[in-house]
BALOBA-1460 file (C-alpha; in Angstrom, 3 decimals):
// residues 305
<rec num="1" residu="x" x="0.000" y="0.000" z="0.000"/>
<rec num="2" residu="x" x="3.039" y="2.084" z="-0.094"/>
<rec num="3" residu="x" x="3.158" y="5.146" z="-2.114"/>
<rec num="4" residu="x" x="-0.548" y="4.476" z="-3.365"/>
<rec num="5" residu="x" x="-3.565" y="6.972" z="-4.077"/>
<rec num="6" residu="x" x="-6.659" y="6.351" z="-2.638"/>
<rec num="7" residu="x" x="-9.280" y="7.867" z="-4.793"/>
<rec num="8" residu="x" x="-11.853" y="5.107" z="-4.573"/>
<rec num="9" residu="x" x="-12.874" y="2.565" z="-2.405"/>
<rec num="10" residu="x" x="-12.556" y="0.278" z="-4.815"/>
<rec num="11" residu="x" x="-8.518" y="0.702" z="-5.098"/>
<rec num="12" residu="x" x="-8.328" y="-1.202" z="-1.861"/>
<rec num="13" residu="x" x="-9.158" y="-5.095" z="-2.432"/>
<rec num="14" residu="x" x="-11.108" y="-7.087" z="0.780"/>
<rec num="15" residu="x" x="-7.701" y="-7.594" z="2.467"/>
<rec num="16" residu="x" x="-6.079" y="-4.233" z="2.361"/>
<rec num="17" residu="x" x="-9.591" y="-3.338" z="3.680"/>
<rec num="18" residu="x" x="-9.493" y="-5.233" z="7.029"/>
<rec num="19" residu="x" x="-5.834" y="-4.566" z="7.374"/>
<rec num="20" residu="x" x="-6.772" y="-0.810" z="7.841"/>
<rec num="21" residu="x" x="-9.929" y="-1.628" z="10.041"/>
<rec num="22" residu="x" x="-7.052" y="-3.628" z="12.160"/>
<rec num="23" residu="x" x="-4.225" y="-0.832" z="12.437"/>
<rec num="24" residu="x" x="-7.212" y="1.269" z="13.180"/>
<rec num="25" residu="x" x="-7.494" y="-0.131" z="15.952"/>
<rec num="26" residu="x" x="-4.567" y="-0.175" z="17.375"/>
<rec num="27" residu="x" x="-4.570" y="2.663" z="16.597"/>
<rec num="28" residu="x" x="-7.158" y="3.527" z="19.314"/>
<rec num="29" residu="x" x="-5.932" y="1.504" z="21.842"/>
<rec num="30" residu="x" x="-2.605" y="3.587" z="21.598"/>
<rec num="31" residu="x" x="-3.074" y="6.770" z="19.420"/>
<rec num="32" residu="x" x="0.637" y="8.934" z="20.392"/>
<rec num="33" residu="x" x="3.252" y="7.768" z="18.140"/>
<rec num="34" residu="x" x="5.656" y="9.450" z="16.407"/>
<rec num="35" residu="x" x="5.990" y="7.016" z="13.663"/>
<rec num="36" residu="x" x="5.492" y="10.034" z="11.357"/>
<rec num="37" residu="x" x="7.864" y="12.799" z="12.046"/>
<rec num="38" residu="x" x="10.068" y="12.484" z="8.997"/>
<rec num="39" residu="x" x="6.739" y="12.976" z="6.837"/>
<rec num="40" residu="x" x="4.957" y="16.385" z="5.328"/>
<rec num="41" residu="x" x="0.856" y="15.922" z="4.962"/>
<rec num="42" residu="x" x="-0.927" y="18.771" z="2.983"/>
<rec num="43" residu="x" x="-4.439" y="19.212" z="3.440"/>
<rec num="44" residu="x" x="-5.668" y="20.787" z="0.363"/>
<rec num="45" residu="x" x="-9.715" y="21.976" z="0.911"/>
<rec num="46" residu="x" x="-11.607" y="23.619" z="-1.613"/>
<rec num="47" residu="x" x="-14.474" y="22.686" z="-0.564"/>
<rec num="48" residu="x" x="-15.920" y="23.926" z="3.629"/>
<rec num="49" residu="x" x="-15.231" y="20.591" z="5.733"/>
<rec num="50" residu="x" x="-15.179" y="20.263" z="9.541"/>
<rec num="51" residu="x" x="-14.733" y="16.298" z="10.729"/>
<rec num="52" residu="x" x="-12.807" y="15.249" z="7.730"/>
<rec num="53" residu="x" x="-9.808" y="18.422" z="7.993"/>
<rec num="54" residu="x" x="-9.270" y="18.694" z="11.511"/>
<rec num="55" residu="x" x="-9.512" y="14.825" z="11.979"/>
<rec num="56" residu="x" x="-6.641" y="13.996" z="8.867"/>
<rec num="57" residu="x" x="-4.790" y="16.805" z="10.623"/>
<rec num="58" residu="x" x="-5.369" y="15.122" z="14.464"/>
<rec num="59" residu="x" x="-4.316" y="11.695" z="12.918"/>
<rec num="60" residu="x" x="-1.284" y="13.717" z="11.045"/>
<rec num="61" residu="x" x="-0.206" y="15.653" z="14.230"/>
<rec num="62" residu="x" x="-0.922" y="12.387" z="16.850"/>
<rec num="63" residu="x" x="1.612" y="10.447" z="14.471"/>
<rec num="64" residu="x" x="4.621" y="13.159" z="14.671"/>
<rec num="65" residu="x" x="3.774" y="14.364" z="11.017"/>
<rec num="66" residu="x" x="4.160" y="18.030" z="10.329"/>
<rec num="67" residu="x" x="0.984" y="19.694" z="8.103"/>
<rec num="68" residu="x" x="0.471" y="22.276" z="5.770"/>
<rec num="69" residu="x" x="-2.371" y="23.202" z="3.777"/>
<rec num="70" residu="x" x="-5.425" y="25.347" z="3.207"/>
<rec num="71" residu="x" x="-9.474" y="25.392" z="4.363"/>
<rec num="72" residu="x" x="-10.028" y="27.618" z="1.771"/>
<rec num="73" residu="x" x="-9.262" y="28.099" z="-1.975"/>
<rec num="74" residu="x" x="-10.077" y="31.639" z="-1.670"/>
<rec num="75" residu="x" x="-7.166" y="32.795" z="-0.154"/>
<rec num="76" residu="x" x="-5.078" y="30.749" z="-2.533"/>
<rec num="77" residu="x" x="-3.619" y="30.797" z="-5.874"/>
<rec num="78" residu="x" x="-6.725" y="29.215" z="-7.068"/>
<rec num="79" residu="x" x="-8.564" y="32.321" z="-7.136"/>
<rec num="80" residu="x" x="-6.044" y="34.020" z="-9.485"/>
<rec num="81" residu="x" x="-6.960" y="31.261" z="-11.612"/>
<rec num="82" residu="x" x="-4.442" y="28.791" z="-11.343"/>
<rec num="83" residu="x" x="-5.428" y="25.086" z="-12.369"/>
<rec num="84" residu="x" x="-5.914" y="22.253" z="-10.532"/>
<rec num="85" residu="x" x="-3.166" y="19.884" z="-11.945"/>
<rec num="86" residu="x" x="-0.037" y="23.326" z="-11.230"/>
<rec num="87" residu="x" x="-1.522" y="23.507" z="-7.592"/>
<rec num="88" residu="x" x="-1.103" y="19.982" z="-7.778"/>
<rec num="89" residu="x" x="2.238" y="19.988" z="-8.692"/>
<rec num="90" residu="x" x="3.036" y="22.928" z="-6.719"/>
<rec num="91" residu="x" x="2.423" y="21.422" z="-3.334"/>
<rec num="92" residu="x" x="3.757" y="18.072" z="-4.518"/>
<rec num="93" residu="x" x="7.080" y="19.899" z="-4.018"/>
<rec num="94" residu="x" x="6.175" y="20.391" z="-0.576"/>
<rec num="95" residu="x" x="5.001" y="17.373" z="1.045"/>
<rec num="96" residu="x" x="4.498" y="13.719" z="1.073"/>
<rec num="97" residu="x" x="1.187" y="13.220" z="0.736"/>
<rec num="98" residu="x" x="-2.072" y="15.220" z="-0.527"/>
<rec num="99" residu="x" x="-5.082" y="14.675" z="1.523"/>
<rec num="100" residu="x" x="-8.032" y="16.555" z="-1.203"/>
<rec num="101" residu="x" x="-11.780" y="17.696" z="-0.806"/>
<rec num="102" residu="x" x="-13.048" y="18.938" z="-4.265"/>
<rec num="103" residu="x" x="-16.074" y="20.224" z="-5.306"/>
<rec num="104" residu="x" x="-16.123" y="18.802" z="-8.995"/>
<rec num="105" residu="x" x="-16.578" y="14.746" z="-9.400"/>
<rec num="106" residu="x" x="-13.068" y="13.444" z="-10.999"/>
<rec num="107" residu="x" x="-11.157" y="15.814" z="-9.862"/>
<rec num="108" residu="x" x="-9.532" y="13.866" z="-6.814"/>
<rec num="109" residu="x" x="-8.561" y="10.767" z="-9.650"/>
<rec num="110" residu="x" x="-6.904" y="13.770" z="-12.143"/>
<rec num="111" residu="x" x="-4.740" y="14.979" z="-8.954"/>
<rec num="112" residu="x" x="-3.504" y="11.543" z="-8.538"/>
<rec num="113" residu="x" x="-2.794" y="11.020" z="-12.071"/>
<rec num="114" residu="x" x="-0.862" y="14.247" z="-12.079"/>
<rec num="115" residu="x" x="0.972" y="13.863" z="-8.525"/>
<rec num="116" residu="x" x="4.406" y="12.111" z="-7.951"/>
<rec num="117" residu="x" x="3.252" y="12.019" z="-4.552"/>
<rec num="118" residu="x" x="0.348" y="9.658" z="-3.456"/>
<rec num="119" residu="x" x="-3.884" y="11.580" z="-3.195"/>
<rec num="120" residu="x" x="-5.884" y="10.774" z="-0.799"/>
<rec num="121" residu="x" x="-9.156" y="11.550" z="-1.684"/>
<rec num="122" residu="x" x="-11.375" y="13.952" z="1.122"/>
<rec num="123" residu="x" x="-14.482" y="14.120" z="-1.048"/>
<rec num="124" residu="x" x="-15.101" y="15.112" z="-4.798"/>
<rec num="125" residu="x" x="-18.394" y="16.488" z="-5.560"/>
<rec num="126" residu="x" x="-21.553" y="13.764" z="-5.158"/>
<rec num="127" residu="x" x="-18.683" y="11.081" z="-6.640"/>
<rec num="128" residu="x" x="-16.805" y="9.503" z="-3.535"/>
<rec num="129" residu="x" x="-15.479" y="9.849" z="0.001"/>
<rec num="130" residu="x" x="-13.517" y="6.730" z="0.789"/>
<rec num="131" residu="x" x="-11.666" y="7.177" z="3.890"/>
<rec num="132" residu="x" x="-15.066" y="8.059" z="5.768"/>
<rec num="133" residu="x" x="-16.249" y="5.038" z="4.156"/>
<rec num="134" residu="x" x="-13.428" y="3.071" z="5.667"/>
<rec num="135" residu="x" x="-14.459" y="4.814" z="9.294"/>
<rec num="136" residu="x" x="-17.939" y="3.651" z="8.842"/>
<rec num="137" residu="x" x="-17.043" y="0.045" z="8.154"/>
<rec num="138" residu="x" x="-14.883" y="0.586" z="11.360"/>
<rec num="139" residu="x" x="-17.515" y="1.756" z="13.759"/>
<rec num="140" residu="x" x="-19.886" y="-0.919" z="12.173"/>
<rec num="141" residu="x" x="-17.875" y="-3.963" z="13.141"/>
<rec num="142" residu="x" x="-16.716" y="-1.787" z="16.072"/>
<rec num="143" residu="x" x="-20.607" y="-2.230" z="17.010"/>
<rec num="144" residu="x" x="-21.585" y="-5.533" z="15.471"/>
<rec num="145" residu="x" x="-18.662" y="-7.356" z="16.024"/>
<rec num="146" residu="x" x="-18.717" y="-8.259" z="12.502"/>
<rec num="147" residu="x" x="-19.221" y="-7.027" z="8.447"/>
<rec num="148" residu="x" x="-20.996" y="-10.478" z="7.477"/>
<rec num="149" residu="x" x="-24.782" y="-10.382" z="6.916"/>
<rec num="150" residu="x" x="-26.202" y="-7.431" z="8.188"/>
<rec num="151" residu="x" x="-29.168" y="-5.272" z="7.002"/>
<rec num="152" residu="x" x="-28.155" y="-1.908" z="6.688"/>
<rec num="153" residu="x" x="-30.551" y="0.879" z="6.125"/>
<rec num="154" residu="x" x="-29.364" y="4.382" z="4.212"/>
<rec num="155" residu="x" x="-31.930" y="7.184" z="4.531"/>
<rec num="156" residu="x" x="-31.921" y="10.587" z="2.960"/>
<rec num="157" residu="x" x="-29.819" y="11.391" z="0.062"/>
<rec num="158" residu="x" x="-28.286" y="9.257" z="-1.682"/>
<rec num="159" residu="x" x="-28.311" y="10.316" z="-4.828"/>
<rec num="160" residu="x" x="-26.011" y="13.045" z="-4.107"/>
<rec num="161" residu="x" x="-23.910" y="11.510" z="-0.916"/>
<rec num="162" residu="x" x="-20.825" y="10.926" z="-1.971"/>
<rec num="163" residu="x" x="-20.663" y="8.222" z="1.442"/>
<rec num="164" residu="x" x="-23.601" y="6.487" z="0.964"/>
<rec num="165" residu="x" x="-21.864" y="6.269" z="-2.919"/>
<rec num="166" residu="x" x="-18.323" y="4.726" z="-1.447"/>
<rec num="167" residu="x" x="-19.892" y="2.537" z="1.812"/>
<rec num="168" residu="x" x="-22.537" y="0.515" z="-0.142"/>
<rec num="169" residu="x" x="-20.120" y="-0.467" z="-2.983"/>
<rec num="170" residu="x" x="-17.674" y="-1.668" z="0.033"/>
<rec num="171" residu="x" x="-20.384" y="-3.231" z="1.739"/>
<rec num="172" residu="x" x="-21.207" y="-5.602" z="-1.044"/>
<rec num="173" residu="x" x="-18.016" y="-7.549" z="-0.584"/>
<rec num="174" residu="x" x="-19.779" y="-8.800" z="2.874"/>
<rec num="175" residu="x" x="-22.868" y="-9.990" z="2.076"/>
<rec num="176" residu="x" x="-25.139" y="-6.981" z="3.089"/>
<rec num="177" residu="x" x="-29.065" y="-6.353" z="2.613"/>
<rec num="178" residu="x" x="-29.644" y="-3.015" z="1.703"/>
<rec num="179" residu="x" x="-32.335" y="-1.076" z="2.425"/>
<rec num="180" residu="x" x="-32.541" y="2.482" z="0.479"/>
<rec num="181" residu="x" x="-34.752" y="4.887" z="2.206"/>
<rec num="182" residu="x" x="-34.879" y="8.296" z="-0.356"/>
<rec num="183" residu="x" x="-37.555" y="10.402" z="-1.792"/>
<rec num="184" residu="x" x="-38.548" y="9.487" z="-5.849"/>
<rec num="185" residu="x" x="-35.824" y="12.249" z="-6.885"/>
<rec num="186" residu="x" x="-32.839" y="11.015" z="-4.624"/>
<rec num="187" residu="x" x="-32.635" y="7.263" z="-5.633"/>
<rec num="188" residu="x" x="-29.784" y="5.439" z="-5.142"/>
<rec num="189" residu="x" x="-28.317" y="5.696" z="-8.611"/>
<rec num="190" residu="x" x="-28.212" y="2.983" z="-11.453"/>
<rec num="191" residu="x" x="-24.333" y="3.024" z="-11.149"/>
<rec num="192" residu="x" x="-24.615" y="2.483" z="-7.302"/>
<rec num="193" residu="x" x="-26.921" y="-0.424" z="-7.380"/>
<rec num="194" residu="x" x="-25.222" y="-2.453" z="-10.136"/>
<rec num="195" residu="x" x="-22.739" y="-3.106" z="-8.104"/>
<rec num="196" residu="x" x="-25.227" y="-4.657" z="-5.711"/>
<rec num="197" residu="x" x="-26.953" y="-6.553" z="-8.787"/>
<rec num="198" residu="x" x="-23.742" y="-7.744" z="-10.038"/>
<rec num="199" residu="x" x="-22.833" y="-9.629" z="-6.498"/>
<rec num="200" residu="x" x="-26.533" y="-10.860" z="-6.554"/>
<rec num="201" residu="x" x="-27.300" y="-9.468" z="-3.328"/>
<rec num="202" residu="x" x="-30.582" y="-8.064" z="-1.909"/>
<rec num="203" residu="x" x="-31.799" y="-4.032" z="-2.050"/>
<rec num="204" residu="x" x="-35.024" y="-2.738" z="-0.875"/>
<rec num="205" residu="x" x="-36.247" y="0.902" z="-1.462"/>
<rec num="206" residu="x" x="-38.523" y="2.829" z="0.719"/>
<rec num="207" residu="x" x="-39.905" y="6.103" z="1.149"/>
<rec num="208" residu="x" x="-41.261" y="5.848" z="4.489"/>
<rec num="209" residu="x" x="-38.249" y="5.675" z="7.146"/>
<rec num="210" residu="x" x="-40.675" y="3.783" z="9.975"/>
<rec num="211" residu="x" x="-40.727" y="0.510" z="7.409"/>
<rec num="212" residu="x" x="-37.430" y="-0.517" z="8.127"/>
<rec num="213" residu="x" x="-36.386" y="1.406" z="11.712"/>
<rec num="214" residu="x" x="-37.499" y="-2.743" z="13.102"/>
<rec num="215" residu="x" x="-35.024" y="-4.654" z="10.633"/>
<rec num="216" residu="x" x="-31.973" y="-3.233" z="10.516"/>
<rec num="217" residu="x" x="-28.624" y="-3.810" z="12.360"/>
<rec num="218" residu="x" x="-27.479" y="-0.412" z="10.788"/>
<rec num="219" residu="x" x="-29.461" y="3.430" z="10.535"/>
<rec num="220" residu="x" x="-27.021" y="5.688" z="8.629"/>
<rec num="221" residu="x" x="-28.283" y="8.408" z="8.380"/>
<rec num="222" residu="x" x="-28.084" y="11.196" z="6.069"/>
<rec num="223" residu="x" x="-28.618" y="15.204" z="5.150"/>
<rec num="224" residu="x" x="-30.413" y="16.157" z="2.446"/>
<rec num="225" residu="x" x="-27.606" y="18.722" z="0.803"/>
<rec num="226" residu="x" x="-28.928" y="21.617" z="-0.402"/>
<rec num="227" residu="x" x="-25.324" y="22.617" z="-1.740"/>
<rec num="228" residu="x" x="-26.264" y="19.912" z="-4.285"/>
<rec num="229" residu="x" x="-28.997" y="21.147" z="-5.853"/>
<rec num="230" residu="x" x="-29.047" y="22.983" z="-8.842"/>
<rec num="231" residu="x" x="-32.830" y="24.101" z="-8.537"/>
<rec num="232" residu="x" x="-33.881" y="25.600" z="-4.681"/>
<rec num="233" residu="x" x="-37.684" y="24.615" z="-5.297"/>
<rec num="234" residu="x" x="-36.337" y="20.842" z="-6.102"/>
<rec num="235" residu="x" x="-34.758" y="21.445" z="-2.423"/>
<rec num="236" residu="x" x="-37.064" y="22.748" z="-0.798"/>
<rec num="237" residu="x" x="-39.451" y="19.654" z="-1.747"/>
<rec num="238" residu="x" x="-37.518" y="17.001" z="-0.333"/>
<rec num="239" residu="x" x="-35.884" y="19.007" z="2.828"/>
<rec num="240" residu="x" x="-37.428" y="17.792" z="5.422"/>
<rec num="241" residu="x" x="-38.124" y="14.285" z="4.396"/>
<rec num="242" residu="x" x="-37.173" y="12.148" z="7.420"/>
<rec num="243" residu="x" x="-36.224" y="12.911" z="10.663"/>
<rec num="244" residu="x" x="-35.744" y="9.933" z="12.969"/>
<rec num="245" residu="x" x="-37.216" y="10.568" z="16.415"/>
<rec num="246" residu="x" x="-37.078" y="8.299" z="19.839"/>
<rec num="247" residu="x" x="-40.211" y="7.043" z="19.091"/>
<rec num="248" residu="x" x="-39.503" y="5.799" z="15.657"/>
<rec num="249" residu="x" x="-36.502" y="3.771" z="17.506"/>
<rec num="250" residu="x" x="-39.156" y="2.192" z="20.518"/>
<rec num="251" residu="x" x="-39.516" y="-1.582" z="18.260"/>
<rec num="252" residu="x" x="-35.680" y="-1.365" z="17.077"/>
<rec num="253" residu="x" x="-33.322" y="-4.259" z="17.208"/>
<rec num="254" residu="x" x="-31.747" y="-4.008" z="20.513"/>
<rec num="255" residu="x" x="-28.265" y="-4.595" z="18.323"/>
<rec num="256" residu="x" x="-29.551" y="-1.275" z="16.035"/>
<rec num="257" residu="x" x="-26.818" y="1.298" z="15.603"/>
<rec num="258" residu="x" x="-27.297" y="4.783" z="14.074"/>
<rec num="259" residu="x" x="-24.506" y="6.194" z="12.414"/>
<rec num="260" residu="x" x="-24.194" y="9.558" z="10.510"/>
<rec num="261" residu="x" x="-21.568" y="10.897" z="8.396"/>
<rec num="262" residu="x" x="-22.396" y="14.769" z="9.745"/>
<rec num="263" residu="x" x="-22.899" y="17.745" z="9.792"/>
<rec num="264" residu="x" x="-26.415" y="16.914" z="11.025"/>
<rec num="265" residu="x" x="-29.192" y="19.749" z="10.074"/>
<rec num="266" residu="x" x="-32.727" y="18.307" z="11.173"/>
<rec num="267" residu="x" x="-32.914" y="14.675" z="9.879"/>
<rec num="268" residu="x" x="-32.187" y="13.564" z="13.552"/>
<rec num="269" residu="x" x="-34.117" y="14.887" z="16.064"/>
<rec num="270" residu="x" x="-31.447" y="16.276" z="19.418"/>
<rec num="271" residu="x" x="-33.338" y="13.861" z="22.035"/>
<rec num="272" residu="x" x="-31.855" y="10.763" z="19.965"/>
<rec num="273" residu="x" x="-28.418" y="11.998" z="21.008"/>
<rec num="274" residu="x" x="-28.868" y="10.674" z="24.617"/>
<rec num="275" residu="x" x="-30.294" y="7.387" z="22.994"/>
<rec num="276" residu="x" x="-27.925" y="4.555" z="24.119"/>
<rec num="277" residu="x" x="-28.253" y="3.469" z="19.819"/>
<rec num="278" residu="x" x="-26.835" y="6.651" z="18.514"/>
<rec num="279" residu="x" x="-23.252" y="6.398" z="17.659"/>
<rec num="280" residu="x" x="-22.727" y="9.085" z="15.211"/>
<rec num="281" residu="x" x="-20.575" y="10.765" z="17.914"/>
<rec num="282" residu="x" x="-18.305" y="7.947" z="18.635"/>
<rec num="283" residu="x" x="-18.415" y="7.186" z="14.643"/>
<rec num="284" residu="x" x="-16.446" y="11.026" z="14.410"/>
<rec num="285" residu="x" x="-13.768" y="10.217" z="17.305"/>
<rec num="286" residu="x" x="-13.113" y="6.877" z="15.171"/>
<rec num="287" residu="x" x="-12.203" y="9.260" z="11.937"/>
<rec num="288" residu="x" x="-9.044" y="9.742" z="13.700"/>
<rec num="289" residu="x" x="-7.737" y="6.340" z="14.397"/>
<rec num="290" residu="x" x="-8.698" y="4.979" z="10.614"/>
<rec num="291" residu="x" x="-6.745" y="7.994" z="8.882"/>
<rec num="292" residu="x" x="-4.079" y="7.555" z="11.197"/>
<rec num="293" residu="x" x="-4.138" y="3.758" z="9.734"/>
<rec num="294" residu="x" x="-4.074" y="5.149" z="6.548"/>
<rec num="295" residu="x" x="-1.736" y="7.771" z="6.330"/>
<rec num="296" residu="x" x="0.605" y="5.460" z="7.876"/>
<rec num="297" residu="x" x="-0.028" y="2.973" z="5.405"/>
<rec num="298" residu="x" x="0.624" y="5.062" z="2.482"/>
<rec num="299" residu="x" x="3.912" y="6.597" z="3.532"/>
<rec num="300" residu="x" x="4.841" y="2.734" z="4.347"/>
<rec num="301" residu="x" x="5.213" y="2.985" z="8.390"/>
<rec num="302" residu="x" x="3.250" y="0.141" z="8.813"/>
<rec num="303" residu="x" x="3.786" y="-2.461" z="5.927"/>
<rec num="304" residu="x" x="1.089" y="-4.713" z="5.231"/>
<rec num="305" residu="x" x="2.624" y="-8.184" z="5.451"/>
């Protein structure tokens, strides 16, 4: 894994997958090392982010690396016009490795195909986010004790999120049900499910959230992103879709986790934060210990034998 862009989910195969979700955690269990300090991470954000900056830049800073970056392309070169592939090669000069958040789809895939340095992808556009994907599976076999056969419920967008895009195509190499909770006009899309089809496992849509709160193992929840949408009145129709309350939770699987990828706006109501099933909390503190896993991974501290 050495030296290696990870742009998709897909560019990591079954094993490299579990070796991460291992490291990880160890990783928690012992989170100060400086197994980093020779090493340069730059944290290049066009595109607002919270969890997924400041926890790459925990993991970076917990391992002894040194960071550089932005949060903000304004006060860049970027908005003197310069392209994507000469910041790209600018920075490269400067680091080790380039952790990315883009707003266009492709764009994290053209960085790494420019770079002499490895890109790890943060996010680009509606396409992919893989390291949160690779926290997710962690805090789901974190809370299941196990990938294998679960029903897992996504609800909200997820025609537009970018981890509901990354975590189902990972969970099909584990024998998942799915169950796809959207409104009509934010489907799963065609792309998405094929990879479901093609492993012939099972996927159920829904449009009312209280038909499958009773089946699952898994609730990941989602926001309905209005940065998304192109037309406001398409937004404003499909806003406030779900919002999962206590009482939707009352005949849940005792087992039932919910996770959420954040920033929450209204699709989970605040009393469900005290609710011994909610997770999405402990889900964020886990974001540290996986990209410390895979940082390390990529600038070959921890070889995978």
């Amino acid at each position: 894994m050495k030296n290696r862009s990870l742009i998709s989910i897909s560019d990591f195969s079954r094993e490299e997958i579990l070796f991460i979700l291992d490291e990880a955690e160890k990783f928690e269990k012992r989170p100060n090392q400086k197994i980093l300090e020779h090493f340069v991470v730059s944290t290049l954000f066009f595109e607002p982010s919270t969890r997924t900056r400041l926890s790459f830049e925990s993991a970076a800073n917990r391992l002894g690396a040194r960071v550089i970056g932005f949060s903000d392309a304004a006060s860049t070169s970027v908005k003197k016009g310069e392209s994507l592939k000469d910041t790209i090669l600018t920075v490269s000069n400067y680091c080790d490795v380039i952790v990315m958040r883009h707003p266009q789809e492709g764009s994290a895939r053209y960085a790494s195909e420019v770079s002499p340095v490895p890109v790890i992808n943060a996010g680009d556009g509606s396409n992919q986010h893989p390291t949160q994907c690779l926290l997710d599976l962690y805090s789901i076999r974190k809370t299941q004790k196990t990938l294998e056969n679960l029903n897992i419920a996504f609800v909200g967008d997820l025609k537009y999120g970018r981890t509901v895009h990354s975590l189902v195509i990972a969970l099909t190499q584990y024998n998942t049900t799915f169950h796809l909770v959207s409104p009509p006009e934010l489907k799963l899309p065609s792309a998405v499910k094929l990879y479901i089809k093609e492993r012939n496992l099972e996927y159920f849509q829904y449009t009312d959230l209280a038909e499958v709160a009773g089946k699952v193992d898994i609730l990941y929840m989602t926001r309905i992103q209005q940065e998304r949408f192109a037309d406001p009145l398409e937004f404003e129709r499909v806003r406030n879709s779900y919002v999962l309350t206590n009482a939707l939770l009352d005949h849940s699987r005792k087992n039932l986790r919910i996770l959420h990828p954040l920033p929450r706006v209204s699709e989970i109501h605040t009393d469900v934060d005290d609710n011994p099933k909610a997770y999405y909390y402990r889900q964020m503190q886990n974001g540290v210990y996986v990209r410390q896993a895979i940082l390390s991974a990529i600038l070959g501290a921890i070889p995978m034998k």
